[in-house]
Structure formats: C-alpha cells, structure tokens
C-alpha positions, 0 to 999 in steps of 0.5 A, a space after each residue: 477526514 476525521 480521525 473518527 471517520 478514518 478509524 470506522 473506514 479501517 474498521 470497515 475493511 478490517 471486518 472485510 479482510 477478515 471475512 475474504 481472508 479465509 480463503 488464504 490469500 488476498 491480492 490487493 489492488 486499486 483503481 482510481 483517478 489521483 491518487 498516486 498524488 495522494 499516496 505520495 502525500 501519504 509516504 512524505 507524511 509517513 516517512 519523512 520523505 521530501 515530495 521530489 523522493 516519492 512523486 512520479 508522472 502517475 498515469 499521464 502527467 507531464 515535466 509541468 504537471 510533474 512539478 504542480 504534483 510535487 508543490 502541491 504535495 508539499 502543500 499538503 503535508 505542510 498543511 497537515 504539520 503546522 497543527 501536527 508538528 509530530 505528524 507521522 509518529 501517528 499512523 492513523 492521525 496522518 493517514 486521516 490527514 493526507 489519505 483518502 477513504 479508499 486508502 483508509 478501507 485497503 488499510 484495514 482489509 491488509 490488517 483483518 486479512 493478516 489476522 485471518 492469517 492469509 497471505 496478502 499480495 501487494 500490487 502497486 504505491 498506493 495499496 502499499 501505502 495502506 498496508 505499511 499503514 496497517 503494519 505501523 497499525 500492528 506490526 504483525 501485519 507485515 509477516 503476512 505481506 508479499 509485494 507482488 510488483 514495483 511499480 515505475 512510482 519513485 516512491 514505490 521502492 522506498 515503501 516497499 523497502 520500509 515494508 521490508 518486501 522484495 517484489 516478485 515481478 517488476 513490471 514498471 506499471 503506472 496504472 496496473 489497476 491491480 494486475 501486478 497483484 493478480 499475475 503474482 499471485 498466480 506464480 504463488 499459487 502455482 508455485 504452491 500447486 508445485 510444491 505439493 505435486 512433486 515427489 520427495 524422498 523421505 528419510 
C-alpha cells in the first residue's frame, strides 16, 4: 500500500470507531485467510523482532509450511528496509509496507474508538497488531485497551507485553475469528453488572 492509501484506510475506521464507540465498548476481532503471516511481517517490522520470534503455524501450517512463512516473512521485511533502513521509527510507513487494508482500518477503529473513550477489547495477534499501530500512532490510545486473550501465535505475547496488556482468558486459539474478544468482553461486562448491583456500606 501507499502511504496515502494507508492514512485514508486508518481515517476510514478512525471515523468508524468513533461512531461505535459511543456505546462504551468495542471488541475487535478479524476473520481472514493469512494473515497471521502478515501480522508477524508487521511485528518483525514494528518491533525489531526476527521472523523465528513471531511466526507460529497459524490455522494449519506444517514444520514445512512453518519455515516458508518464516523466509518469507523475512523476505518482506527485507524488502521493506532496503529503501527504509529505519523502517519501524515510523508507524504508518511500516504498517503501509508489511500490513494489509484490513490491518490499516482495525488500526484506526481502536484509535477513533479510544477517542470516543470506550474500552477496546483485543482479541488475537493480528487486531493487536493494529491497536500497538494506533497506540504508536497516539499513545493515549493504549489507556483504552484490554487484551481479551493470548492466542497460541509465538508472537502474541511479545505484542501483548509491548502494549503493556495482561490478557483476561488464554485460550490458545489459532483461528478465534473474534470469540477471544467476545467471551471477554462478556466477563467485563458482567463484571461491570456486579459491581453496580452489589450493595456497599457508606461511611
């Protein structure tokens, strides 16, 4: 992608996550073919990370399939320095380069929804991909954030930790499709529903 369509896509679920995060909370998912392989493309290009760090089987690859995703993984974050040796200082030069569309519109649905002050709940590796996007995009963006799960991606966890979020469930999903999300959010807000009806002792 263009660095120009990239900035229209994360304006395009910026507008979007401002517009459903008036109800309070959002939970963030995906469904999609690859890109656990483009998320870890992403990561390697974020974090620094080598390609054996953060890429996992995803939903059905094999030790052989394993090591054609690491190579090519690393193919493309090489690609992606050799006209940007400092790839990674800038989040949306690198997400343009080693994302995907979808990536770049979860990116701006966690930073519109954040502005809109609702909780965003994270389900697996590749919307918490986009939300450290959108926390390096604007940093508030991460006081809004909740990991609802690890995932079984290797690198899940080292996102997760960058975003600074423990996760409420560990399921160990590979193709979650956004159920992580869902099922915590149902704890939040039950939790939530808890608090308010139990009686307290005022002082």
């Amino acid at each position: 992608m263009t660095v120009a369509d990239t900035r229209d896509l994360v304006e395009v679920g910026r507008r979007l996550g401002r517009d459903v995060g008036s109800a309070g909370i959002v939970a963030l998912g995906e469904v999609g073919v690859a890109n656990t392989t483009v998320a870890a493309a992403l990561a390697c290009g974020l974090l620094g990370a080598d390609a054996a760090a953060v890429v996992g089987l995803g939903s059905g690859a094999d030790a052989a399939m394993l090591d054609r995703k690491r190579n090519v993984v690393s193919a493309a974050v090489a690609r992606a320095r050799r006209p940007h040796p400092m790839l990674g200082e800038d989040p949306l030069l690198t997400l343009a380069e080693l994302g995907g569309p979808e990536l770049a519109v979860l990116t701006g649905v966690a930073w519109g929804a954040a502005e809109a002050r609702a909780v965003v709940v994270l389900d697996g590796f590749a919307v918490s991909l986009a939300a450290l996007v959108a926390v390096q995009l604007e940093p508030a963006v991460q006081a809004c954030l909740v990991a609802g799960q690890r995932s079984r991606e290797c690198g899940h966890a080292l996102v997760l930790e960058h975003l600074g979020c423990e996760p409420l469930l560990d399921l160990r999903l590979r193709a979650g499709e956004g159920v992580g999300a869902v099922l915590a959010t149902g704890l939040l807000l039950d939790g939530l529903a808890l608090r308010r009806g139990t009686a307290r002792v005022d002082h």
